[in-house]
GUVOBA-561698 format. One record per residue: residue in one letter; x, y, z of N, C-alpha, C, O in turn. Coordinates in steps of 0.05 Angstrom, whole numbers, padded with zeros to 5 digits, always signed. Layout:
N
AXYZXYZXYZXYZ/...
end
This chain:
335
X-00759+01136+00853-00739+01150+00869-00729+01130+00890-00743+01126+00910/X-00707+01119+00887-00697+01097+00904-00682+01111+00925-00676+01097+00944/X-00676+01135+00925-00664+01143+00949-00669+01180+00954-00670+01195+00934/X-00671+01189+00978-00676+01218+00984-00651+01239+00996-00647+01262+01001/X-00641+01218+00997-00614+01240+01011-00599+01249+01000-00582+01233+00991/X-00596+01281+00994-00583+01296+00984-00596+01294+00949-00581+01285+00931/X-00610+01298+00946-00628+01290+00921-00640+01317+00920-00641+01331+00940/X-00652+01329+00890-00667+01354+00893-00696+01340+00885-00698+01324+00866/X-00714+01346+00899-00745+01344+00894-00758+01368+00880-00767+01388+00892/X-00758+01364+00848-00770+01383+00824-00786+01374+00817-00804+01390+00813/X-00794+01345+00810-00811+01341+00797-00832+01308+00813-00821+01288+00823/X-00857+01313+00809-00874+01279+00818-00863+01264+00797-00862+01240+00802/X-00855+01271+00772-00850+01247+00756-00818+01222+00769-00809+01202+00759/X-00810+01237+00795-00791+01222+00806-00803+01205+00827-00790+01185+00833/X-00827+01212+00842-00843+01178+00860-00849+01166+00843-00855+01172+00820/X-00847+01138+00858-00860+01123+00850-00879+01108+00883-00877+01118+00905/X-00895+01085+00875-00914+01082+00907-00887+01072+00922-00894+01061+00943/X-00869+01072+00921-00849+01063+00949-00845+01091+00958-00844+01099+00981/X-00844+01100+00939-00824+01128+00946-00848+01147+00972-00846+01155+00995/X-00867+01147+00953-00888+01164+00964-00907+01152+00994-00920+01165+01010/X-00902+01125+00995-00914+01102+01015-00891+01119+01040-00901+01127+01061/X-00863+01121+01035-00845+01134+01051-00846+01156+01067-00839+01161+01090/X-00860+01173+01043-00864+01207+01051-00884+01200+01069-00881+01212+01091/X-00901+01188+01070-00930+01193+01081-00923+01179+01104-00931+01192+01123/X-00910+01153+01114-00901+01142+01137-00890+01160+01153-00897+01162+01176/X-00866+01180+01139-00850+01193+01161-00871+01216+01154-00855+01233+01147/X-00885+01222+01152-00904+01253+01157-00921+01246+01175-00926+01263+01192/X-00939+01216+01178-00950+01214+01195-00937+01217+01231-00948+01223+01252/X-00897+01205+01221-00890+01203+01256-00883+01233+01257-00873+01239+01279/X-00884+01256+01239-00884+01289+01246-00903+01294+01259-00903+01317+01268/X-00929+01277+01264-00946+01300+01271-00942+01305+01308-00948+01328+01312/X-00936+01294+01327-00925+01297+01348-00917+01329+01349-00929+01347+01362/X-00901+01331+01337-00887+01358+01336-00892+01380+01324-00881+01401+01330/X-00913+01376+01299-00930+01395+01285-00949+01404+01304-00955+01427+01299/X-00960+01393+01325-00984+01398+01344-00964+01404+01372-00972+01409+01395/X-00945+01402+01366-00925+01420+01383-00936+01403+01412-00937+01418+01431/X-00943+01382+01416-00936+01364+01442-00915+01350+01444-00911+01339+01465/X-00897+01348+01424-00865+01344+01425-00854+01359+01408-00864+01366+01387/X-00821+01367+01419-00800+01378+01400-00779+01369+01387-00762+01360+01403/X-00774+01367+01367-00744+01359+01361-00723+01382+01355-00726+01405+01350/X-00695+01365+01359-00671+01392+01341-00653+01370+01336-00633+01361+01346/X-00671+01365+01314-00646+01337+01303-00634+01361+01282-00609+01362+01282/X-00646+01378+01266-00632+01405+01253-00624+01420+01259-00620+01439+01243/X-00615+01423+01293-00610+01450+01300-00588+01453+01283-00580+01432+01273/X-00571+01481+01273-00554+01494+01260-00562+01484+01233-00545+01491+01216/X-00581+01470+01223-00581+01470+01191-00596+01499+01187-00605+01514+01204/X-00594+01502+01157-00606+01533+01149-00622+01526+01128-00612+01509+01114/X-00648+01533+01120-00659+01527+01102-00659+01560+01089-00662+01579+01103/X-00657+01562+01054-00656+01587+01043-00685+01583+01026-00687+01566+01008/X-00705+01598+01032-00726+01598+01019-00731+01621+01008-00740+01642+01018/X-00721+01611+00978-00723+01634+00961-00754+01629+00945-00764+01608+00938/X-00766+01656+00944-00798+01657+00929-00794+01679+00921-00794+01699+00935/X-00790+01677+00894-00790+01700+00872-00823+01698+00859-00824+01707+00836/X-00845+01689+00869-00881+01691+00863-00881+01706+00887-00863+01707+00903/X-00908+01719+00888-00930+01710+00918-00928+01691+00929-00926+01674+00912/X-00928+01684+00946-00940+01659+00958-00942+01667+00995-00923+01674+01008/X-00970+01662+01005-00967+01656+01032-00964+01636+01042-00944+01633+01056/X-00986+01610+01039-00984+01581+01049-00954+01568+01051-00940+01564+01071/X-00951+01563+01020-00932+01544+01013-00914+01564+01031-00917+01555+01054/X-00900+01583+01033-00871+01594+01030-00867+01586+01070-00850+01575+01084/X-00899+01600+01075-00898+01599+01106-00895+01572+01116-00883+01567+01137/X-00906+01554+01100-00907+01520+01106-00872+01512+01114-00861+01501+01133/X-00864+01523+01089-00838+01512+01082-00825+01518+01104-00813+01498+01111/X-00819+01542+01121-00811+01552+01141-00815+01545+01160-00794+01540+01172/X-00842+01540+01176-00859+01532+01193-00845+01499+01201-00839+01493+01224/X-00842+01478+01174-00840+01454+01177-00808+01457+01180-00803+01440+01197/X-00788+01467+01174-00760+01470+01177-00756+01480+01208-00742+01469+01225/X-00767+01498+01211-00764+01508+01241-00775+01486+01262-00765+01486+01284/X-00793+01469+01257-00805+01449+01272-00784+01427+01278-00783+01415+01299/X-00775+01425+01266-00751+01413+01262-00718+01414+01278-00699+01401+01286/X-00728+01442+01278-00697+01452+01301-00682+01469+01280-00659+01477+01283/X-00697+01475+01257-00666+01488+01236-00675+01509+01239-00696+01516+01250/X-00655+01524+01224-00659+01565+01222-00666+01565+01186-00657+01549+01169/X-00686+01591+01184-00693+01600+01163-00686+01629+01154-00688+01651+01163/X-00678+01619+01132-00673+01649+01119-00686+01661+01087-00685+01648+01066/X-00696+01682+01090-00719+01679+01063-00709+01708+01048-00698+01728+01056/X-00719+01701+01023-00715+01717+00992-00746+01722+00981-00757+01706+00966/X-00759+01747+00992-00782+01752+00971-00787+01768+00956-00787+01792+00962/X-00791+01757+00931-00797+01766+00905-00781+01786+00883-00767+01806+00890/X-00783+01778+00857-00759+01785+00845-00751+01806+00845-00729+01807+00835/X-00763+01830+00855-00755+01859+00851-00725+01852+00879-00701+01858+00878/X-00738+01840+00897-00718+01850+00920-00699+01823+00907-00698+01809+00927/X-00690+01814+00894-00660+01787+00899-00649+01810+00874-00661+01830+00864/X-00616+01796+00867-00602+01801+00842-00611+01799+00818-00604+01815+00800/X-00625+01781+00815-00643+01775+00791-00652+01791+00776-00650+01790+00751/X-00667+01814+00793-00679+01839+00782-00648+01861+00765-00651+01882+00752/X-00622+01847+00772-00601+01860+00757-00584+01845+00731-00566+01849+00715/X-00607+01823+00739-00588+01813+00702-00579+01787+00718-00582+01770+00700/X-00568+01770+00744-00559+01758+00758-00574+01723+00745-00593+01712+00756/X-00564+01716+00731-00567+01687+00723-00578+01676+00746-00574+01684+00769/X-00601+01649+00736-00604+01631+00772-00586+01614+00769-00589+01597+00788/X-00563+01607+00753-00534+01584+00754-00532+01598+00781-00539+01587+00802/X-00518+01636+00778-00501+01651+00798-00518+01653+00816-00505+01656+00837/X-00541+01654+00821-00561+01656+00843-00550+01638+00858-00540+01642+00880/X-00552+01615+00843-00558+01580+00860-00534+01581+00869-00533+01572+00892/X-00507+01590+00856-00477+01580+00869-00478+01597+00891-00464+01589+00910/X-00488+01614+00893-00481+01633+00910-00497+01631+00936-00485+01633+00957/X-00529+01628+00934-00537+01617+00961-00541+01595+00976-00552+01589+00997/X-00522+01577+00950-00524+01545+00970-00501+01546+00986-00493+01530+01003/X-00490+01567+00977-00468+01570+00998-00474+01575+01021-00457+01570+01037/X-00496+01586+01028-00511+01598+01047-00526+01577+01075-00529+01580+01099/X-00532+01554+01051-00544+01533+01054-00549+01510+01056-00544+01500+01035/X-00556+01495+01072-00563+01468+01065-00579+01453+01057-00576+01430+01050/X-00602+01467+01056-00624+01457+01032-00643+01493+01024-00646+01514+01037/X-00655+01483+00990-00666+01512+00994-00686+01502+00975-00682+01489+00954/X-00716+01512+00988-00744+01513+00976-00741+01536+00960-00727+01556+00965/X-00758+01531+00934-00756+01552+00918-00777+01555+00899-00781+01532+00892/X-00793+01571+00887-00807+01590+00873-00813+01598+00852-00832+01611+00862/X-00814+01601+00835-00810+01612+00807-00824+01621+00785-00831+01603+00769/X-00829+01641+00779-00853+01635+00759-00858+01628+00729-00878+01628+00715/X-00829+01620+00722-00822+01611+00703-00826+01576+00696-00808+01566+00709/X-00837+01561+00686-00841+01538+00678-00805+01524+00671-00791+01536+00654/X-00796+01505+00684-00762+01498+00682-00748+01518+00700-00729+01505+00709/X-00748+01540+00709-00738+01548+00725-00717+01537+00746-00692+01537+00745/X-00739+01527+00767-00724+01511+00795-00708+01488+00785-00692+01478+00801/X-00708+01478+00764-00696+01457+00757-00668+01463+00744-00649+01449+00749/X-00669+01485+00727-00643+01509+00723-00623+01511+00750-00599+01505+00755/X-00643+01523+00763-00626+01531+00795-00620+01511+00804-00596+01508+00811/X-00638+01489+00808-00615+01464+00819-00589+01457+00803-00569+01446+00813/X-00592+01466+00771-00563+01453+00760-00533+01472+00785-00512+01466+00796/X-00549+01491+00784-00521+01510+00799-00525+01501+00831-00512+01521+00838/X-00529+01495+00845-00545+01492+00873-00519+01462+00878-00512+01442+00867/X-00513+01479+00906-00497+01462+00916-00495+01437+00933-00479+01419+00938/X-00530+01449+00941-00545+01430+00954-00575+01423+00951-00585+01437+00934/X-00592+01405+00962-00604+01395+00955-00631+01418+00954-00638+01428+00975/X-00649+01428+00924-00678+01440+00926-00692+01422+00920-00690+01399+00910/X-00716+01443+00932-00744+01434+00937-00754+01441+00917-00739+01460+00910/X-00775+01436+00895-00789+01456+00877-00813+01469+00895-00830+01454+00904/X-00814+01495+00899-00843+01506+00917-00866+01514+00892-00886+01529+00895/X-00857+01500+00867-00878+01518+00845-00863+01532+00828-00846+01548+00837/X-00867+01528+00797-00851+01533+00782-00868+01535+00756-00876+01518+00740/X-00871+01568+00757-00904+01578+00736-00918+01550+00733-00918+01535+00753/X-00928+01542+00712-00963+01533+00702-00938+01514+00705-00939+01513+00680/X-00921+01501+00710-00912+01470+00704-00918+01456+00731-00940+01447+00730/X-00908+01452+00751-00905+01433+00769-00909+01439+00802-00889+01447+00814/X-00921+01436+00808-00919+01441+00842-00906+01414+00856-00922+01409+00874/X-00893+01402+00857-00893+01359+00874-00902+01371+00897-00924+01360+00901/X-00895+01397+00924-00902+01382+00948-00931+01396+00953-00938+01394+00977/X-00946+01406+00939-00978+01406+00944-00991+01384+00932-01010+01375+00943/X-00983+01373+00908-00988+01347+00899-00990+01327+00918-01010+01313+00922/X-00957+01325+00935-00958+01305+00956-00976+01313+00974-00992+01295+00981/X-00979+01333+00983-00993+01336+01009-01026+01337+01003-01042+01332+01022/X-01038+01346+00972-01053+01339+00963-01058+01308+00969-01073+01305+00988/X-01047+01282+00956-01051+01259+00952-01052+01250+00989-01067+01233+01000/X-01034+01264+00999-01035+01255+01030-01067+01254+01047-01075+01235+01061/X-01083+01282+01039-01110+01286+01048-01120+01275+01038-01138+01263+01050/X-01119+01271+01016-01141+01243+01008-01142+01219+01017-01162+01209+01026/X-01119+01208+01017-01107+01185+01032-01116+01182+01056-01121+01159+01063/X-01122+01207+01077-01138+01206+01105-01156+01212+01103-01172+01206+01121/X-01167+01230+01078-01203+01232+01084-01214+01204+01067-01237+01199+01074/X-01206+01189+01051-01220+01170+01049-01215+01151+01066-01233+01134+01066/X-01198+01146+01078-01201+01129+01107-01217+01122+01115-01227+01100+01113/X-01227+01149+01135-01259+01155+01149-01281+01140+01128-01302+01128+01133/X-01274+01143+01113-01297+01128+01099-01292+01097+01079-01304+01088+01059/X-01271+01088+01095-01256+01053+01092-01245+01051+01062-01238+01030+01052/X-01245+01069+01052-01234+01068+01026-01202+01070+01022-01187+01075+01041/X-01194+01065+00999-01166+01081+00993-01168+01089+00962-01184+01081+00945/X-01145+01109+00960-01138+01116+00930-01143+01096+00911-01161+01101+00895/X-01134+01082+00910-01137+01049+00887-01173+01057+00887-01186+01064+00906/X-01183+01054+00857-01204+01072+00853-01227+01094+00863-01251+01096+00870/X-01211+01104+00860-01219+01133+00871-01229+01144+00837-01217+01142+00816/X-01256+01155+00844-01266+01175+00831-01270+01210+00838-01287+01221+00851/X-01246+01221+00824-01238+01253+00828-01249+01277+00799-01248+01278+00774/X-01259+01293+00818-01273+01316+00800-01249+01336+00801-01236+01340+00821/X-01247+01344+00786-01225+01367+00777-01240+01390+00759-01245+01389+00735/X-01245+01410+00779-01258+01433+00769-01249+01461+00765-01246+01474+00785/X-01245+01472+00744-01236+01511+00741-01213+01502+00722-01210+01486+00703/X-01196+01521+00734-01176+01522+00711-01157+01506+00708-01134+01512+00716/X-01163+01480+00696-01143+01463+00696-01123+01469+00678-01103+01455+00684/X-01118+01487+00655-01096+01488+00630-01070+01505+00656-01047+01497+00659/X-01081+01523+00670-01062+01539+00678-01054+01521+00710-01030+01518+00717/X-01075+01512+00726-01071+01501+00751-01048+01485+00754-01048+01464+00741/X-01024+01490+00769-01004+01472+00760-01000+01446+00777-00984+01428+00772/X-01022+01448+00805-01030+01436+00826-01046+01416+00817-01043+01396+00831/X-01069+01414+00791-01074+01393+00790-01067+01372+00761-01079+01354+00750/X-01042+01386+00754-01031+01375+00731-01003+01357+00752-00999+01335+00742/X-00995+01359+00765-00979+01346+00787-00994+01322+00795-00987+01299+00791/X-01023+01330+00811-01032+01319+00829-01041+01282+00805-01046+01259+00811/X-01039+01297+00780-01050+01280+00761-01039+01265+00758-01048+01243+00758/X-01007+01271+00752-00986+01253+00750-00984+01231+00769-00978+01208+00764/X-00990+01242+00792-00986+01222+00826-01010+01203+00822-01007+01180+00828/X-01034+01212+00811-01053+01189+00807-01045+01176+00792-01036+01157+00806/X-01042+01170+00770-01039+01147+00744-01011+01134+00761-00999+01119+00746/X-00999+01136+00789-00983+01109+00794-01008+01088+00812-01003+01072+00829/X-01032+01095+00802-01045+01083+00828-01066+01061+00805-01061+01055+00782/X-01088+01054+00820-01102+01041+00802-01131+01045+00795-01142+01056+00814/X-01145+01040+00779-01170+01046+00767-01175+01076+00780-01191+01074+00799/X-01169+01098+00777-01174+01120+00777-01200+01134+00764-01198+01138+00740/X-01219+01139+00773-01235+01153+00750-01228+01182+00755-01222+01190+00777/X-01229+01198+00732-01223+01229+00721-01250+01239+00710-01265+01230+00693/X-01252+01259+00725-01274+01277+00713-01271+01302+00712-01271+01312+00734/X-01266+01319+00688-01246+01343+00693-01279+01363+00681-01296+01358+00663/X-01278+01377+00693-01299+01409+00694-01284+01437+00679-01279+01457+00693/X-01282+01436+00664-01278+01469+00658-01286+01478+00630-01300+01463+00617/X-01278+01506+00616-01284+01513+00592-01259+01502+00574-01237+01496+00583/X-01267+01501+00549-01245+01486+00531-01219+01496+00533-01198+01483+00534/X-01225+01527+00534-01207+01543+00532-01178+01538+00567-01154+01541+00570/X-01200+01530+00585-01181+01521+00596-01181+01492+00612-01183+01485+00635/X-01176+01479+00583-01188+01447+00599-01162+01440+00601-01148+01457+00591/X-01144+01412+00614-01126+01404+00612-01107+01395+00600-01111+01379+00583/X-01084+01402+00606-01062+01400+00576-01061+01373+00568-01066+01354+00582/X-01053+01372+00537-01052+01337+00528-01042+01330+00545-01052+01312+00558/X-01013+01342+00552-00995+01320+00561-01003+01299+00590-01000+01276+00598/X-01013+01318+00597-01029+01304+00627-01054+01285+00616-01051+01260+00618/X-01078+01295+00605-01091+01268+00583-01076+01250+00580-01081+01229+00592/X-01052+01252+00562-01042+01230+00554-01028+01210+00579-01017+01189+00571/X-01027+01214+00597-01011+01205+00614-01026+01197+00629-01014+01179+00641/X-01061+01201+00641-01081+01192+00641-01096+01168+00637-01103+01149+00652/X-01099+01173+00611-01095+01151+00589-01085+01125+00580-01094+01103+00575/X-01058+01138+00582-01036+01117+00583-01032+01095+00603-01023+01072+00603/X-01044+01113+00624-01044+01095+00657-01063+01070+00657-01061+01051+00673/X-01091+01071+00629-01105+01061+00639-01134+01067+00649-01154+01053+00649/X-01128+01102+00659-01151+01105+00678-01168+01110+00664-01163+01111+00640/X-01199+01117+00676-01231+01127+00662-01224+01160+00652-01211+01175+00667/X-01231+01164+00636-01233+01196+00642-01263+01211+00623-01276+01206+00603/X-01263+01231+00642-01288+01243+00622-01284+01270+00632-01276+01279+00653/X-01294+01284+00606-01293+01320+00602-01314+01332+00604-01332+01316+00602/X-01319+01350+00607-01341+01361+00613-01341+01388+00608-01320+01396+00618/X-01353+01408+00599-01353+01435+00604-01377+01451+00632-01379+01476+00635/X-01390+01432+00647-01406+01440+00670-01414+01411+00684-01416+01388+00674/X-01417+01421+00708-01429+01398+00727-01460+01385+00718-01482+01395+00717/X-01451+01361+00712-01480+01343+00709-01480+01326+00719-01462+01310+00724/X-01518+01325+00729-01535+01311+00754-01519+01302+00776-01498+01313+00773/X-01518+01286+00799-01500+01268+00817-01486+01266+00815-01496+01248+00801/X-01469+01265+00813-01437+01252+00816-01432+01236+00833-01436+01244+00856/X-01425+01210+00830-01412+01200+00853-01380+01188+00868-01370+01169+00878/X-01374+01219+00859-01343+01238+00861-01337+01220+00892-01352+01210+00909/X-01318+01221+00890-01304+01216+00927-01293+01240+00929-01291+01246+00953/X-01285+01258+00915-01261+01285+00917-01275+01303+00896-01283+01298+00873/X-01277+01324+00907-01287+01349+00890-01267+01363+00899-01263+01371+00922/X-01240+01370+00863-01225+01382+00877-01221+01408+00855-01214+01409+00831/X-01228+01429+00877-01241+01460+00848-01206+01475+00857-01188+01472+00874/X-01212+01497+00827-01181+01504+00826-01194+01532+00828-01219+01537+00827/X-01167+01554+00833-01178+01580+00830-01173+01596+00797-01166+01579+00781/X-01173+01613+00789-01171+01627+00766-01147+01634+00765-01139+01656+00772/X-01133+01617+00756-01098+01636+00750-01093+01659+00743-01072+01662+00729/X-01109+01680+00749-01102+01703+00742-01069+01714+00727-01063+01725+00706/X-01055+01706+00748-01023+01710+00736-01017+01694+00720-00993+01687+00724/X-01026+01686+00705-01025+01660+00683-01045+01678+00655-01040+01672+00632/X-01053+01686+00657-01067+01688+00637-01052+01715+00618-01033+01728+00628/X-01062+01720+00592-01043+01755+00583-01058+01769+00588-01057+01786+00569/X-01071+01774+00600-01086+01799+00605-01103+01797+00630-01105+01774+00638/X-01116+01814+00644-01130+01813+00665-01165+01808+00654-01183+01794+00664/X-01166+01820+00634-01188+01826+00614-01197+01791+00610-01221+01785+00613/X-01179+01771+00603-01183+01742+00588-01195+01729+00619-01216+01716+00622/X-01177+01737+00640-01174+01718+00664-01207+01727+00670-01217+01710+00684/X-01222+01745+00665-01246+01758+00681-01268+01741+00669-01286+01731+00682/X-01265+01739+00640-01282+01724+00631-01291+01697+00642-01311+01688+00630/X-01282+01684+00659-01286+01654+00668-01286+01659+00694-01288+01639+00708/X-01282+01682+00706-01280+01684+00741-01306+01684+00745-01322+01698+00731/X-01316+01662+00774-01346+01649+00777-01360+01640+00755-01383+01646+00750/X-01349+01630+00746-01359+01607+00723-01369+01578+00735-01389+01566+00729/X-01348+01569+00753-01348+01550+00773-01353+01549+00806-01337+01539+00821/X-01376+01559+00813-01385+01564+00844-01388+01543+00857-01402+01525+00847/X-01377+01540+00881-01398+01520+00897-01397+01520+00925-01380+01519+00942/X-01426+01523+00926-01438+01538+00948-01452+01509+00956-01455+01491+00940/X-01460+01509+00986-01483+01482+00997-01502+01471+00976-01505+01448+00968/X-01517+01497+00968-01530+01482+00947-01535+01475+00922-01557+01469+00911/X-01508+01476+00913-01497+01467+00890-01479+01437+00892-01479+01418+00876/X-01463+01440+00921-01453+01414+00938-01475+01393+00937-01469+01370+00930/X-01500+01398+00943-01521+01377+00951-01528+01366+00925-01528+01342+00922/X-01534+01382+00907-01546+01373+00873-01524+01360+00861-01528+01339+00847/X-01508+01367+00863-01483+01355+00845-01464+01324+00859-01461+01302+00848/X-01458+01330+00875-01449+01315+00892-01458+01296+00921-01478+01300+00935/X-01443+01278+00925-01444+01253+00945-01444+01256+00980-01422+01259+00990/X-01468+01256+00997-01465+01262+01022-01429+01267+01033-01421+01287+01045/X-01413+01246+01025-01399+01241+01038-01373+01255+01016-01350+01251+01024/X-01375+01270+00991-01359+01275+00975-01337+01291+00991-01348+01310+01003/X-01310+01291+00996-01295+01313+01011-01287+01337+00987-01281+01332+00964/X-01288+01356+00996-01284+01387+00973-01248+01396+00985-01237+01398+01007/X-01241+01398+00963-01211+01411+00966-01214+01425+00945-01228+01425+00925/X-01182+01447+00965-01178+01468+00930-01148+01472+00953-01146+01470+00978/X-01126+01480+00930-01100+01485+00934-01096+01505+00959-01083+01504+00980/X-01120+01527+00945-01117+01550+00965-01098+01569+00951-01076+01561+00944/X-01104+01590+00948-01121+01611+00974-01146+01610+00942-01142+01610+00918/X-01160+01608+00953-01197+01611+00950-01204+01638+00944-01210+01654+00961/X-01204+01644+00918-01221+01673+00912-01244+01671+00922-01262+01654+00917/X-01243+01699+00944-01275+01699+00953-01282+01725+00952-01298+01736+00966/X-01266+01736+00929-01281+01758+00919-01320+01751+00906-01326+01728+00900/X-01337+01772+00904-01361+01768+00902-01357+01763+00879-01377+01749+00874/X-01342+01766+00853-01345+01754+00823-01330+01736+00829-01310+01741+00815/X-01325+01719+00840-01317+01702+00833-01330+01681+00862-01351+01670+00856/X-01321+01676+00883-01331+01654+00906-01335+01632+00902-01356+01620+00908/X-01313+01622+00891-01300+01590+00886-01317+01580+00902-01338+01572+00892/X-01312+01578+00932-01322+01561+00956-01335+01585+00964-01323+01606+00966/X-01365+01581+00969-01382+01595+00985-01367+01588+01013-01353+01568+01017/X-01374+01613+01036-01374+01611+01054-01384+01601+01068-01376+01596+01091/X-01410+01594+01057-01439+01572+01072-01422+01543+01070-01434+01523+01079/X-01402+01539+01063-01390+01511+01059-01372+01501+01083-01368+01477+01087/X-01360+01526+01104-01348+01530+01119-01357+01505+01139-01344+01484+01143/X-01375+01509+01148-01385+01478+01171-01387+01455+01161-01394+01434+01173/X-01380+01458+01140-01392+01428+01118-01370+01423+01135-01352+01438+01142/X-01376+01386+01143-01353+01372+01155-01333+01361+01137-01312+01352+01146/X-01342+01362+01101-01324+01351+01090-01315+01369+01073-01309+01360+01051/X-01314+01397+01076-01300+01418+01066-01271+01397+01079-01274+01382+01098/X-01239+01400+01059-01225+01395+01066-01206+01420+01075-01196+01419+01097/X-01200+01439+01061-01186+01453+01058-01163+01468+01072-01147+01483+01060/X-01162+01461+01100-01159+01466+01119-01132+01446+01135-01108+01449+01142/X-01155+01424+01132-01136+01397+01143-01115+01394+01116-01097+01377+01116/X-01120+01410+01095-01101+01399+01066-01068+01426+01080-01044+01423+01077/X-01079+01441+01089-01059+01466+01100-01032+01452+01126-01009+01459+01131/X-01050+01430+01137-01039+01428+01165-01021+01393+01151-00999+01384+01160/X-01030+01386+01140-01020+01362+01118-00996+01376+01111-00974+01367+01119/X-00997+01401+01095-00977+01402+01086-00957+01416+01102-00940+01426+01087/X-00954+01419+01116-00930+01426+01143-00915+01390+01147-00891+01388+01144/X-00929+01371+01152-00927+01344+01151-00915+01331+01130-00895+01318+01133/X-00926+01334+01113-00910+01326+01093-00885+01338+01080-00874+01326+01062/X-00876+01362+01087-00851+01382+01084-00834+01373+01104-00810+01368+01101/X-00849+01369+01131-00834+01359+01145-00816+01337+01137-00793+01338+01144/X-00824+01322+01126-00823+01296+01117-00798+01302+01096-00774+01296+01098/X-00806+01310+01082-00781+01319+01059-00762+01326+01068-00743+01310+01068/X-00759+01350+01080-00742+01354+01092-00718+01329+01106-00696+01324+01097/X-00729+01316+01127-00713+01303+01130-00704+01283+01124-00683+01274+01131/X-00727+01269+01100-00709+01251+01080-00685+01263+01059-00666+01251+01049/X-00691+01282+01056-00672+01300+01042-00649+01301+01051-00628+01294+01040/X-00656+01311+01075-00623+01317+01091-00614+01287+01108-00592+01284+01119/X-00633+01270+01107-00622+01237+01120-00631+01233+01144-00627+01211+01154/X-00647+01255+01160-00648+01253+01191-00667+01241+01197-00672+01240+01221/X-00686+01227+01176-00704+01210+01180-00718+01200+01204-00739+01205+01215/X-00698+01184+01207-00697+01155+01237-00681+01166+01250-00670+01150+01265/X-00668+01198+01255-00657+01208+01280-00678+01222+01294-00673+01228+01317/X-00702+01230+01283-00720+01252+01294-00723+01253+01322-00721+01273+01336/X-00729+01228+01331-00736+01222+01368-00711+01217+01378-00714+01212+01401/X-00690+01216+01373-00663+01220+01391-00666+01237+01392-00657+01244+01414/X-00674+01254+01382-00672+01290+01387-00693+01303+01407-00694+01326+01417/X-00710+01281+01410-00734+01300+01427-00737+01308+01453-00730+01293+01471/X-00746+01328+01459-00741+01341+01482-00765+01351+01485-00777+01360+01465/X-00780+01349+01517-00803+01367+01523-00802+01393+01511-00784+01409+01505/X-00829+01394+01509-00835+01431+01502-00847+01444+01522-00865+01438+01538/X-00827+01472+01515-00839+01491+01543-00865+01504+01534-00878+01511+01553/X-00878+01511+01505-00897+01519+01499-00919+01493+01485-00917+01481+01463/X-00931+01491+01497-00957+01472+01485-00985+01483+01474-00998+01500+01486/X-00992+01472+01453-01018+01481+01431-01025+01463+01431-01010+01449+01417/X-01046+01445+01441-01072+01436+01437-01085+01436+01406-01109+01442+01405/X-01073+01431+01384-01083+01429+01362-01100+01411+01355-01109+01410+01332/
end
């Protein structure tokens, strides 16, 4: 991706390490203003249209959160019963009609190709926010970003990194992205955790593979690991045909402290996309994990406000205007 402005962001197969070396530079000079000890309105009067025809809390609120940080106004579309769509309304006529609205618009879908449809009609530049079992790019990015700072603390970088990928990888579309963004990097080791039934699609193997990197399969955690990233998925329930199929593998994959200690590396950091089934059949992440200092999950939430940020204004070009714009804040958070 040689350039961001006015460009639609659908897919990771468009970074490459310049592109992404970029995002993460200008997300780092957002954080000023994410912790709300400075303001900008290099966006004042832009409009962002964040349409989410899924669920979603994080991502949709992120998306909003980081546009408003910014100085722009938000305007939102949730879920398909409430848009046109639910009347027969093409996303070509969707897209012509609310980029009119707009100047950039995050978007949703639970259809696999979807957002990429709507951008053909889209007058201006989308975001992909998730687009069914195919692609998430900005939890990927903001994924790859927390790694990038939790192995810091511990003098490392990505350039071999050994990552555990655990639960439902066939349906997770978070770490079939996040996969793609690895194989631009180097000596990667892969260690993927789940049942056959939902182990990872070829196409991501092959691309794996192709890169070069280690990989190994597994259907359960064995002895030590000496993982740098334990990164567990939740049960795609809305992915699956039936509620009945999805139950069969819910808590299949637990991990609790002391399953963290047997399996894994003092210093291993734990991520998951989020939101975390913590229903009692299932409790992805025990709650006993909560003090763990290298639970990530959290700082992966506050990353991704940062790195949207970031999009955003490579998107719209305002890049290297952000601090002409800044102005004291009358409300301060101590983040």
């Amino acid at each position: 991706m040689s350039s961001f402005t006015g460009n639609h962001i659908l897919s990771v197969t468009q970074f490459n390490r310049e592109a992404i070396d970029l995002v993460f530079n200008v997300a780092e000079s957002m954080e000023p203003y994410a912790k709300r000890k400075k303001r900008t309105t290099v966006l004042d009067g832009a409009i962002l249209g964040n349409l989410f025809f899924e669920p979603s809390t994080r991502t949709r609120v992120s998306f909003g959160t980081a546009f408003n940080l910014l100085g722009g106004e938000v305007r939102e579309t949730t879920g398909m019963a409430n848009s046109a769509l639910a009347k027969g309304e093409s996303l070509y006529d969707t897209a012509r009609v609310l980029s009119g609205y707009s100047d950039i618009i995050a978007m949703r879908h639970p259809a696999a190709g979807s957002v990429s449809e709507f951008a053909e009609g889209s007058r201006v530049p989308v975001i992909n926010g998730g687009d069914g079992a195919n692609e998430h790019p900005t939890q990927a990015l903001l994924d790859l970003f927390t790694i990038k700072r939790e192995l810091q603390y511990n003098n490392k970088t990505i350039d071999g990194l050994h990552i555990a990928m655990i639960g439902d990888l066939r349906y997770g579309r978070t770490v079939h992205s996040l996969s793609k963004l690895l194989c631009l990097f180097k000596n990667i080791r892969f260690t993927l955790i789940s049942p056959k039934e939902l182990a990872m699609p070829q196409n991501i193997l092959d691309a794996i593979t192709d890169a070069g990197h280690s990989l190994h399969i597994t259907e359960q955690l064995e002895g030590n690991m000496d993982a740098d990233i334990c990164y567990q998925t939740r049960i795609q329930e809305e992915r699956f045909p039936s509620q009945d199929e999805a139950n069969k593998y819910r808590g299949k994959f637990r991990l609790n402290q002391s399953i963290y200690t047997r399996h894994f590396q003092s210093k291993t950091v734990i991520m998951h996309p989020l939101p975390r089934d913590s229903r009692t059949e299932a409790n992805e992440l025990d709650n006993d994990l909560n003090l763990n200092p290298n639970l990530a999950i959290f700082r992966q939430t506050d990353n991704g406000v940062l790195v949207r940020m970031a999009l955003f204004a490579l998107t719209l070009g305002v890049e290297n205007l952000v601090s002409q714009y800044e102005r004291d804040v009358v409300w301060y958070t101590n983040k």
